[in-house]
C-alpha positions, 0 to 999 in steps of 0.5 A: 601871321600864324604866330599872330593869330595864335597870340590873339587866340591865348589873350582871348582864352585867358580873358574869357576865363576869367570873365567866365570866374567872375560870372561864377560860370563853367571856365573854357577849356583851356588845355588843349586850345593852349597847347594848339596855340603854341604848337601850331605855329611851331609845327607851321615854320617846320612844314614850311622848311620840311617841304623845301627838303624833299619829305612829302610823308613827314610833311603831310604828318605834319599838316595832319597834326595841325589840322587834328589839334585846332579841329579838336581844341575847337570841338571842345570850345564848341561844346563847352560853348553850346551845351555847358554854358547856355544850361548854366544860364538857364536857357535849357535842361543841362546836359549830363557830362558823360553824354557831352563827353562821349558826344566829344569823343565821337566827333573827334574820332570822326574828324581824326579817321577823314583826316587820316583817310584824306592825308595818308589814304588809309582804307577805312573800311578795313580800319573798321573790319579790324576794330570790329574784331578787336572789340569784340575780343575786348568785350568778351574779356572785358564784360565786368568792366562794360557793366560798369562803364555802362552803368555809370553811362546810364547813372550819369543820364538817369541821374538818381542821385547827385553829389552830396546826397545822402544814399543807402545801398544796404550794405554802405550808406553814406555821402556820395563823394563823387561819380566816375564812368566806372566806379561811386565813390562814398563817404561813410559815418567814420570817414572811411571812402567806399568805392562801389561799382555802378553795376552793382548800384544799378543792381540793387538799388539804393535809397536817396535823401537830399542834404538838410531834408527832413528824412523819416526813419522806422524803428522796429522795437519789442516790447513784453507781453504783459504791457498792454499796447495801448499804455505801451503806446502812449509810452512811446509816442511820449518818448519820441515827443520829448527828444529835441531831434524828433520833429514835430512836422511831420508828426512821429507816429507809433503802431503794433507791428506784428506779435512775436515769440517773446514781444509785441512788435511795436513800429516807431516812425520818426523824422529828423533834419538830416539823414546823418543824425539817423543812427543818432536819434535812433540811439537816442529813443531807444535809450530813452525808451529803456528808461522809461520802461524801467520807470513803470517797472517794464524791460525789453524783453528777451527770447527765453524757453520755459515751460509752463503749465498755465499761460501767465495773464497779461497784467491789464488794469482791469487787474488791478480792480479787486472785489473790494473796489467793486463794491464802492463803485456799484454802492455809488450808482443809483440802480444798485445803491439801494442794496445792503452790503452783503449784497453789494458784495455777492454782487461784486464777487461775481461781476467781472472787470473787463479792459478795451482798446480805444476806438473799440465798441463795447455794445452794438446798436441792434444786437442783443445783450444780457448784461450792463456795465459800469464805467472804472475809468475812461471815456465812451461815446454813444452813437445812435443810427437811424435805419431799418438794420442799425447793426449794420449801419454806420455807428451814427449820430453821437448822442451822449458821452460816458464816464467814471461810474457811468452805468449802460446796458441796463435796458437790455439786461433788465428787460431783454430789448435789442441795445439801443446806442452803439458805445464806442470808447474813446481811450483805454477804458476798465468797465465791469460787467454784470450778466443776468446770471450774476443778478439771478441768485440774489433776485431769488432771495430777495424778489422785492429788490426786482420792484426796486430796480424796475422803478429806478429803470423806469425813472431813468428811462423816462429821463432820457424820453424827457431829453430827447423830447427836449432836444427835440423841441430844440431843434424845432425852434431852431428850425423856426428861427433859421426859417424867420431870418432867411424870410426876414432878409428875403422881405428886406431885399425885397 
């Protein structure tokens, strides 16, 4: 009979295997309810002959050994079938193995002492005396090996990462290969496998991307003093568009990170597919960066002691604007057209030319000012905001938008008035500045050009109270004829 049921269990076992292969499930466990299969029978038949030979101890080591091997290949079908299975099947969260198999653990270190206590009348209580004192003496010799076993418990329960993902710990990064109780094991870029204690994962910490998810990647790079930020990030922002391995969504972005010794510090975040292209593309943009600094006469710049008797002035574009140029600029505005050449150019020797960041304001709504500008290159906008303290208000309604050879400020130069509009420039703009200091020696000589300006002032300021009054108007009849509508299809529904 024995015999038998040991046969049905093996056929069971096996089928149920390979259903469970098809399904593409977890396979039972089959060692140990094998061997149980094949050894139960054989240890039946010799306690059988045992108990005609007058052997009561070897007979109850027998019967005990039986009672052990189908008590603990059931508990491991029982956890197969009742925690491993039904989580596949999506009926609940999975259970993490560790917990399973120390679940396992503990029931079959409860079955095996009942079954010693029952067959041979082992006194437990001093069984456990003696374990409590033995593991304690373990555990005072064994505390880094605890650690980690305890670590690793707590990594297979917490489950901060998995296997295949991609994990930096600082010191190692790579795939993450497998995870023991005691040790992680990962696969570097070169191949080479590092095994890691968890206690120190635990520890420190770790960074984690999931496989074939776009991963972000920050690139600290210096760049020199003399390159203005603004050009040095349109440079930047330029490189990283044009590399095939930056992707598009989420958008790279570039900012100034810190000014240091030798360099400005600028910060490059980019994303890529994968976490194993990032040392790659970092690669990649940092040699394309190094050409296109070399394109515009630039290099990466390098810790070197000098002394100097005088700071070396960053070469701005505004630099680049030589008394000359002024002259032309200030001969193609309608205030200042009217001069003669001599004095175009006392004019232009003293007017300075000055750059801007973009998103930086120029003129301030409400504050004062003694001087004009004249627009090089780049684009402003002028805001104007309503309120009793506009200096401190919001930058308001934009009103207008500035160009090349665009003139502003002449109100407050001229006449000593409080700025108007606050200007606000949109990208990197070259703006030269002329103070009434700089209009004072040349009005001492030639009063009459004072008359000339204060006509073309007047003419522009009447321009501009013709526009808004137009605009005005605009609005007004636009008010009007949103109000005709909505009474118009109030009357048809009505």
């Amino acid at each position: 009979m024995t015999l038998l049921l040991s046969l049905v269990a093996i056929v069971s076992l096996l089928a149920l295997h390979r259903v469970c292969k098809r399904q593409k499930l977890s396979p039972p466990p089959l060692r140990m309810p094998l061997i149980a299969a094949v050894a139960i029978p054989a240890l039946t038949l010799i306690s059988e002959r045992v108990s005609f030979s007058g052997l009561p101890v070897l007979q109850q080591a027998l019967e005990a050994a039986i009672t052990l091997l189908w008590s603990i290949s059931l508990i491991r079908l029982l956890n197969w079938g009742l925690l491993q299975i039904p989580a596949e099947l999506g009926w609940w969260k999975p259970t993490a193995k560790i917990l399973r198999d120390l679940l396992t653990l503990a029931i079959i270190t409860a079955v095996t002492l009942v079954v010693i206590h029952r067959d041979f009348s082992v006194n437990l209580v001093g069984l456990a005396t003696t374990s409590a004192v033995v593991t304690a003496v373990i555990g005072l010799a064994a505390q880094e090996t605890l650690k980690n076993l305890f670590a690793g418990i707590s990594l297979q329960v917490d489950s901060p990462f998995e296997e295949g993902d991609w994990i930096d710990l600082g010191f190692t990064r790579g795939v993450v290969t497998s995870l023991h109780l005691m040790t992680t094991r990962i696969r570097g870029l070169d191949g080479s496998i590092t095994v890691v204690p968890n206690s120190r994962i635990t520890m420190e910490g770790l960074r984690r991307f999931k496989p074939n998810e776009p991963v972000g990647q920050m690139i600290d790079l210096g760049l020199d003093y003399s390159l203005p930020p603004s050009q040095a990030i349109q440079l930047l922002q330029r490189s990283l568009q044009t590399n095939r391995k930056v992707l598009r969504h989420p958008q790279p972005k570039v900012w100034v990170e810190a000014f240091a010794d030798s360099s400005i510090t600028y910060r490059l975040l980019t994303w890529q597919g994968s976490a194993p292209e990032m040392p790659q593309l970092k690669s990649d943009v940092l040699e394309q960066v190094w050409y296109a600094l070399h394109r515009i006469d630039q290099s990466i710049p390098y810790p070197v002691r000098d002394i100097r008797t005088e700071p070396v002035p960053a070469r701005l574009p505004s630099s680049a604007v030589n008394p000359g140029q002024k002259q032309r600029l200030l001969a193609c505005t309608d205030i200042f057209g009217h001069l003669s050449d001599q004095q175009l150019g006392a004019l232009a020797a003293n007017a300075s030319c000055q750059s801007f960041a973009p998103g930086e304001t120029v003129v301030r709504q409400g504050e004062r000012g003694d001087s004009l500008f004249l627009v090089v290159s780049g684009s402003l906008d002028v805001f104007q905001a309503s309120g009793t303290n506009p200096a401190r208000s919001l930058p308001g309604q934009q009103v207008a938008s500035l160009h090349s050879s665009d003139i502003f400020g002449e109100m407050a130069l001229c006449t000593g008035e409080a700025r108007s509009a606050s200007v606000v420039c949109n990208n990197e703009c070259v703006l030269i500045e002329i103070e009434r200091k700089h209009l004072l020696p040349l009005l001492e000589e030639h009063p009459e050009i004072l008359e000339t300006m204060g006509t073309i002032i007047a003419a522009r300021r009447q321009e501009l109270k013709a526009l808004k009054e137009n605009r005005a108007e605009n609005r007004r009849l636009a008010l009007i004829a949103r109000m005709q509508r909505l009474f118009s299809l109030t009357g048809q529904d009505e």
